[in-house]
C-alpha positions in Angstrom: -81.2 -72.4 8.5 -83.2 -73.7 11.7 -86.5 -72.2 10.8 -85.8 -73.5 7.2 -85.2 -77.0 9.0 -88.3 -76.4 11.2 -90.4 -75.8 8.2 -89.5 -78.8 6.1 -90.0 -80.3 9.4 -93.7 -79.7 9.2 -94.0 -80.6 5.6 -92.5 -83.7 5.9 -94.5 -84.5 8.7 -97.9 -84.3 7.2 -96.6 -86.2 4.7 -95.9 -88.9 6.7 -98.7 -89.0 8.6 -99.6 -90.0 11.9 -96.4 -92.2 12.1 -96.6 -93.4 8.6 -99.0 -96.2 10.5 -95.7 -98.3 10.9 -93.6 -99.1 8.5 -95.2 -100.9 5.4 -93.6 -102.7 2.6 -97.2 -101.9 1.0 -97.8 -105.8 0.7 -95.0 -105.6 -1.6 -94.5 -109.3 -3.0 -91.4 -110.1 -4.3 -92.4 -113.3 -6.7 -94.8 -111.2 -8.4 -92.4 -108.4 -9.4 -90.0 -110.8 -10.7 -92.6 -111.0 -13.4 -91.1 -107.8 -14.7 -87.6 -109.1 -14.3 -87.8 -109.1 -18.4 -87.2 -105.5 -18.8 -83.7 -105.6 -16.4 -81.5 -104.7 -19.5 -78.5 -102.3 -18.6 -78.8 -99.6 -20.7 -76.6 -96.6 -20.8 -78.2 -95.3 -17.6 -78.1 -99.1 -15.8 -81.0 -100.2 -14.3 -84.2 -98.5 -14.1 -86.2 -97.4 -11.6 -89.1 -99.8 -11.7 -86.5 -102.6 -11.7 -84.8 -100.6 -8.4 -87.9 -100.9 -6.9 -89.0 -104.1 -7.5 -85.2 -105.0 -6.1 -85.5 -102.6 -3.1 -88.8 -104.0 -2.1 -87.4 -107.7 -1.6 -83.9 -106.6 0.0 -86.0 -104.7 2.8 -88.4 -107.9 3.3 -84.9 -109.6 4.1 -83.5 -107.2 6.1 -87.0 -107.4 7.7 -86.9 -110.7 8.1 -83.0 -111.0 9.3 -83.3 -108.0 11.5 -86.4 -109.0 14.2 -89.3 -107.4 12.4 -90.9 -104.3 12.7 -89.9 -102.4 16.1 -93.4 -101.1 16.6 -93.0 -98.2 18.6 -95.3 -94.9 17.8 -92.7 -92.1 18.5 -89.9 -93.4 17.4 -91.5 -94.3 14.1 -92.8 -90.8 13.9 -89.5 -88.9 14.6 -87.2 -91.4 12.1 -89.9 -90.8 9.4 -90.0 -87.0 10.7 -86.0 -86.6 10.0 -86.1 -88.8 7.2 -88.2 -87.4 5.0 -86.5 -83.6 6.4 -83.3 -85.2 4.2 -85.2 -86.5 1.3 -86.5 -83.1 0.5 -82.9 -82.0 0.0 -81.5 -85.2 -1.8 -80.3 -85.5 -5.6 -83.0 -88.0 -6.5 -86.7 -86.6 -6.0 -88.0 -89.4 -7.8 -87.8 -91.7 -5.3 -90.6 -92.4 -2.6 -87.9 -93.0 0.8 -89.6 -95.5 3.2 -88.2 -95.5 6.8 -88.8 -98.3 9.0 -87.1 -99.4 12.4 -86.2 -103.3 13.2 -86.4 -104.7 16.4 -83.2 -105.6 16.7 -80.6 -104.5 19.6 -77.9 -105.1 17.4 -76.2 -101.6 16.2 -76.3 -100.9 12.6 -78.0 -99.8 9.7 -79.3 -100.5 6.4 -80.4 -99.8 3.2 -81.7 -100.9 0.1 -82.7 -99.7 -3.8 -85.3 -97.8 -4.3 -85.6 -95.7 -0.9 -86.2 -98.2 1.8 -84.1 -96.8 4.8 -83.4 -98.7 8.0 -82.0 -98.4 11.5 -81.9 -100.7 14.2 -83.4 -100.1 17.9 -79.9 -101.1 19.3 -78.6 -97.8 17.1 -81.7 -95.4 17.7 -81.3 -95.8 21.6 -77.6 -95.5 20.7 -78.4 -91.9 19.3 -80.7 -91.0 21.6 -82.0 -87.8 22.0 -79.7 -86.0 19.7 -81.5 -85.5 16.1 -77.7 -84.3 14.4 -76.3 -87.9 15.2 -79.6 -89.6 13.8 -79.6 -87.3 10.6 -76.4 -88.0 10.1 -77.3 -91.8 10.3 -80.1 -91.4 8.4 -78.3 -89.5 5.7 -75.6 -92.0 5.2 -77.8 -94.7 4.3 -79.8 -92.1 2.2 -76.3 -91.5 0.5 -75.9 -95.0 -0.7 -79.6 -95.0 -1.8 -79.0 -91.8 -4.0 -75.6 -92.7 -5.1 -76.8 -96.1 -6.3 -74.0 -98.0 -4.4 -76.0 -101.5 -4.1 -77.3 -101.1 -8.1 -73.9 -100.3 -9.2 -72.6 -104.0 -7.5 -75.6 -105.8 -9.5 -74.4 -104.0 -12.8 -71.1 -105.1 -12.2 -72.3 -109.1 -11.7 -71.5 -112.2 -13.8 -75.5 -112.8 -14.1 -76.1 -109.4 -15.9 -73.8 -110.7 -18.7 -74.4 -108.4 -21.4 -77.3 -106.0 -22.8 -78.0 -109.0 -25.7 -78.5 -111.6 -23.2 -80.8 -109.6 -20.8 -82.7 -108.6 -23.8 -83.7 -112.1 -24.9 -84.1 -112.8 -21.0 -87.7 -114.3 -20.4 -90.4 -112.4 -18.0 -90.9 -115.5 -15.7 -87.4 -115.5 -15.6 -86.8 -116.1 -11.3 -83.4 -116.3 -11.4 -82.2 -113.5 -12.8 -84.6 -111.3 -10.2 -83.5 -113.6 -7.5 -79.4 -113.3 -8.2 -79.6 -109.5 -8.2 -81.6 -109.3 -4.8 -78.9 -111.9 -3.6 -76.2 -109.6 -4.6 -77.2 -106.9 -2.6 -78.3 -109.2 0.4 -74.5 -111.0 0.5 -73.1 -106.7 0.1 -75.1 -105.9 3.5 -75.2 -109.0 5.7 -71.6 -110.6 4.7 -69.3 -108.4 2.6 -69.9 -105.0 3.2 -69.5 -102.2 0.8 -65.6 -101.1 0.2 -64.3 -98.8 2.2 -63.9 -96.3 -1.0 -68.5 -96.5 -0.5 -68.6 -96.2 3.1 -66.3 -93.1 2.8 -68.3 -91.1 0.3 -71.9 -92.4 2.4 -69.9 -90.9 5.2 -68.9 -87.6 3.0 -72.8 -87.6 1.3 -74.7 -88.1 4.8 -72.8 -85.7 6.6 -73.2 -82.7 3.4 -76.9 -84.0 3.1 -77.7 -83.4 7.1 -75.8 -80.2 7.1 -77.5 -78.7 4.3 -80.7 -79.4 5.9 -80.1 -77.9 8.8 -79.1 -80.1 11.3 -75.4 -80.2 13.3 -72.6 -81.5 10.8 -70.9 -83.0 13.0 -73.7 -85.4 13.7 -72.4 -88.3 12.3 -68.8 -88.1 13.3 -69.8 -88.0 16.9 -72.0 -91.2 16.6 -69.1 -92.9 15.2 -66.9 -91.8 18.2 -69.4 -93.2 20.0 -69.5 -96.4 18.6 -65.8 -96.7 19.0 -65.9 -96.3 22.7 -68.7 -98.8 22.9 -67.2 -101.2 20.4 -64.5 -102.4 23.3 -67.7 -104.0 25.3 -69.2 -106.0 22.0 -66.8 -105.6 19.1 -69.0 -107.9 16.7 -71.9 -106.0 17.0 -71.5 -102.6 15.7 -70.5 -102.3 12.0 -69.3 -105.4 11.5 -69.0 -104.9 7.6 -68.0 -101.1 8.0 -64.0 -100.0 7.6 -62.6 -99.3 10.6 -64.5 -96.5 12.7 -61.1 -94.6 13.3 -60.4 -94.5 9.9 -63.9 -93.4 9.1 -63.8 -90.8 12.0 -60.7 -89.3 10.7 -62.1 -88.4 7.2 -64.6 -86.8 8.4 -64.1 -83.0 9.7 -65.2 -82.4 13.5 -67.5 -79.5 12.6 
């Protein structure tokens, strides 16, 4: 299973580039994609994937924005991006294009939005350390929600996406409708928090996800011990919309 890792490794470095030059949002500009806010109609498989994207893109410019920018640092750009994109190769939805980015922010946690954008804090990566298991297992949490369409499954559920009729007749310049849905997920990450039923199976997916692809799968259990020991020191700072860590640690098997 290592040289298989190793391998994927190497793919998924080339495809990443140098260090992906950054992280880029690719001049994504939320107030033009809400433009195509029109064709958010639920449909028996909820939203599409261009809406998701045009979503995603404007939740990460927030978490951007919220979150200190862009930590500009080459290597550990390059080895988020390299582990990253080592889990996407192995995920249930190879449609998507996963971006990774890290935020200058010494704050411990981690985020994610629709369509693939992926984000960890430099307060968590120097957390992790040197250890790539704890950081795929990270990573593959947040990849979890991403793949098991945690955030898209809140807008579906919300009072503004009243019914496939209204959507329907909605019209394409139609700002608030785009703008509710982005604030949806938004208030989930910064304020609310998922449920602990969604943190549980991002804790079950990330785990299967890193283990599959090679890496340690106890990665992620052993970051969240370590967060617990650290949480006495700052108890705001890490998680602060998670469940509790224990109860998170003690789902999750210790190998």
């Amino acid at each position: 299973m290592k040289r298989v890792r190793v391998a994927f490794a190497i793919l998924a470095l080339a495809a990443a580039g140098t260090c992906l030059a950054q992280f880029s949002l690719n001049g994504f500009d939320p107030f033009k994609a809400a433009k195509d806010v029109g064709s958010l109609v639920k449909g028996v498989a909820g939203i599409g994937l261009k809406e998701e994207n045009s979503i995603g893109g404007a939740v990460a410019i927030e978490i951007v924005a919220r979150f200190g920018g862009v930590w500009k640092d080459a290597a550990a750009t390059q080895r988020v991006n390299l582990i990253g994109k080592t889990l996407t190769r192995y995920c249930d939805r190879q449609e998507l294009n996963f971006k990774f980015g890290l935020l200058n922010s010494d704050s411990i946690n981690a985020f994610s939005a629709p369509g693939g954008y992926v984000f960890i804090t430099k307060g968590l990566y120097d957390l992790v350390g040197d250890n790539d298991d704890q950081l795929a297992g990270v990573l593959g949490h947040e990849i979890t929600h991403v793949t098991q369409r945690h955030a898209l499954k809140i807008i579906e559920r919300g009072d503004f996406l009243s019914g496939v009729s209204d959507l329907a007749a909605m019209k394409s310049d139609d700002f608030a409708k785009f703008s509710g849905a982005v604030n949806s997920v938004t208030t989930t990450l910064f304020e609310k928090g998922f449920d602990p039923k969604t943190e549980y199976a991002a804790d079950k997916g990330g785990r299967a996800l890193a283990a599959l692809t090679g890496y340690a799968p106890g990665g992620l259990r052993a970051t969240l011990i370590r967060l617990k020991m650290g949480r006495a020191n700052n108890p705001t700072a890490i998680f602060p919309t998670h469940p509790p860590l224990a109860k998170r640690i003690a789902r999750l098997p210790e190998e």
